[in-house]
N, C-alpha and C positions, 0 to 999 in steps of 0.2 A: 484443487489446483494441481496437486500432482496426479491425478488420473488425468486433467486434460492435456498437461503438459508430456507426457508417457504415452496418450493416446495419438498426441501429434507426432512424436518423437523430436521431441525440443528435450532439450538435458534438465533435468532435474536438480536443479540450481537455486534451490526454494532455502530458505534458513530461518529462524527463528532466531533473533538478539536482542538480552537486555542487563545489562550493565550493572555492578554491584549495587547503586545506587535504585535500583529500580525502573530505571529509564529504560524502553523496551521500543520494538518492532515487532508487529507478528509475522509480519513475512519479509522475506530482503530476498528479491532476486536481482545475484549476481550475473551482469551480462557481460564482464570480460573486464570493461573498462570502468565501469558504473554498479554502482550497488540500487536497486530501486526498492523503497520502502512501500510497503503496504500493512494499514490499519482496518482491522474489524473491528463493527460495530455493531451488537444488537438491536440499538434503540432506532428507531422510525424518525426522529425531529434530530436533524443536524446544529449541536453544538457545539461552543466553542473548544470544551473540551477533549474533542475529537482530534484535534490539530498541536495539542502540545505535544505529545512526542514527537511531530516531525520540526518543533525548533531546536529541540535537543540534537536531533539528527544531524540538521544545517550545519548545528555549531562543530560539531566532532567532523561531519564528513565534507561539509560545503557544498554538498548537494541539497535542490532547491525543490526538486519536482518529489512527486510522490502521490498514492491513492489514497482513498479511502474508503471502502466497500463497508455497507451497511444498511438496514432494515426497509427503508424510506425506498418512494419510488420515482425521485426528482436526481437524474445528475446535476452536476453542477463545476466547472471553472472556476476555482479562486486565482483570486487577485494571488495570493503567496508562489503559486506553482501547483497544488496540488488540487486533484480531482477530485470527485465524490462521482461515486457512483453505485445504484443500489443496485443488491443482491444477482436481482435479476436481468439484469444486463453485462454480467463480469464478465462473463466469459464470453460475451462478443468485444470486448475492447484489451483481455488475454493478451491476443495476439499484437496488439500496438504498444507494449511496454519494452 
């Protein structure tokens, strides 16, 4: 993520957060006005618990949208806001966040 975003010359606005409690993001890019969350995933079969730190998120930030890049080769639309999108397509939808 930070070589494509350096190789664009997009700012380098990438952060890693997670909360005394445990509660985490692995990446949050800050775009001025919006903080947007992004989850990795090892595993190939998208489940449920893919998606619980972004209700932690909602509740601190109120923001609703968000990713999820991970192993499997199906994107996908949730009903909640956030994306799934595997490995190998990230860095074609990069630029739409």
């Amino acid at each position: 993520m930070v070589k494509e975003r350096y190789n664009n010359n997009d700012p380098l606005d990438l952060y890693f957060w997670r909360d005394s409690t445990g509660n985490e993001m692995d990446v949050v890019i800050d775009n001025g006005l919006t903080l947007y969350p992004i989850e990795i995933k090892a595993g190939k079969t998208i489940t449920s618990d893919y998606f619980k730190n972004f209700q932690f998120w909602k509740k601190i930030t109120g923001f609703e949208s968000g990713t999820v890049i991970y192993a499997g080769h199906e994107g996908q639309k949730r009903s909640n806001g956030i994306q799934v999108i595997s490995w190998k397509d990230f860095n074609l939808s990069l630029t739409n966040m």
